[in-house]
N, C-alpha and C positions, 0 to 999 in steps of 0.2 A: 352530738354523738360522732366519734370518728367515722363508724361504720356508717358508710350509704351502700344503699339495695345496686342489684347489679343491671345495670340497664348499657342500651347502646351510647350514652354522652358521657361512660362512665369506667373505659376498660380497668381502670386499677380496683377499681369494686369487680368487675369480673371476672379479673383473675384472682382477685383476693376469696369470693364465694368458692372457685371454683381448687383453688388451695383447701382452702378450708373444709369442702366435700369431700376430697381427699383425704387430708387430714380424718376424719370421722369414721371413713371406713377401714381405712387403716387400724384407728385405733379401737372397734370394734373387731376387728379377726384377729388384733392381740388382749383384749380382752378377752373374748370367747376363748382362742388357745389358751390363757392364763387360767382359766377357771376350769380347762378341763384336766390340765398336768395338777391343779391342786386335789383335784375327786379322782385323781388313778388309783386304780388301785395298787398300782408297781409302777419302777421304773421306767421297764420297760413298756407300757400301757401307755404311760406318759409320752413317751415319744413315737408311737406309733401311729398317732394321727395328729392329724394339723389341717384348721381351714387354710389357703391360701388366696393371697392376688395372684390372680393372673394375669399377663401380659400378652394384647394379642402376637404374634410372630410377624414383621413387618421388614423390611429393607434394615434398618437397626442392627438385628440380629441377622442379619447374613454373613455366615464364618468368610474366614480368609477364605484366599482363592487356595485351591492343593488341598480343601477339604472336603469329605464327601456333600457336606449340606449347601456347598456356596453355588449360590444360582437358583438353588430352589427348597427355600425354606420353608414354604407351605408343606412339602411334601416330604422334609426331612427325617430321620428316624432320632430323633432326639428330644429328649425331654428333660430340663434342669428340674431339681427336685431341692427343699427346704433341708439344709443338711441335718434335721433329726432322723430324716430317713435314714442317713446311714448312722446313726446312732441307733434305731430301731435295728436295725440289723447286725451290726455288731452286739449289741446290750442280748439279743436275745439269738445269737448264736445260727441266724437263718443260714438256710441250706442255698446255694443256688440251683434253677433261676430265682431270680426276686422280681416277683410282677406288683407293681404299685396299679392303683385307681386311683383315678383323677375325676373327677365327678364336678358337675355343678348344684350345686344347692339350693334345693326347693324352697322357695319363698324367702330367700334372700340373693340371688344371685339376679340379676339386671337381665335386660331381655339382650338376646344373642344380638351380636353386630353384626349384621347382612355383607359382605363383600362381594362386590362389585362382581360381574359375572368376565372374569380377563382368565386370559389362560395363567394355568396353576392353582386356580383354587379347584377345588376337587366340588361336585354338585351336592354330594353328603356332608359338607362343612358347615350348611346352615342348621343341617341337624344333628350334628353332635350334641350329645347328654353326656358320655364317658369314653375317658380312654384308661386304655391298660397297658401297663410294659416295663419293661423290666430289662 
């Protein structure tokens, strides 16, 4: 069999498991999304929710410099959003503000990442459940 288990004498099977884990859940939150735009009952219904991946916010994502968020991206006021959002919004004519929730999901979302105790992380980040905004 090509495939061998992913152990320590074996990094290309570990990054290959670790591809592949990926891969799976990815293509379970487009599954899930695919099957719930098929049961909407409109359009617009369809595009109003979406599970998503989230990405934690890490050195990666820190905007240029001359932006409000560079330097301290824990603590940014910014949120990228799956662009049906703004098809929910236009398709159904919302008023502004537009406050989105973001949530984590019961019995399928993975246990929170602990971050390291340095300055910038806020002490209430281990217990986020949801955020809102708009």
């Amino acid at each position: 069999s090509p495939y061998r288990p992913a152990s320590s004498d074996n990094p290309l099977g570990n990054r290959w498991a670790a591809a592949r884990d990926v891969a799976l859940i990815e293509q379970a939150v487009e599954d899930h999304n695919a099957e719930y735009v098929a049961l909407a009952g409109s359009d617009v219904e369809g595009v109003c929710y979406r599970r998503c991946i989230v990405l934690p916010l890490d050195e990666r994502f820190d905007p240029p410099v001359g932006v409000f968020s560079h330097g301290h991206v824990d603590t940014g006021d910014k949120m990228s959003l799956p662009r049906n959002f703004w098809d929910a919004i236009m398709r159904s004519k919302a008023e502004v503000p537009w406050l989105f929730e973001v949530s984590r999901v019961d019995g399928v979302t993975s246990p929170r990442v602990v971050l390291p105790p340095v300055e910038g992380h806020h002490a209430s980040a281990s217990t986020l459940t949801k955020a809102v905004g708009g």
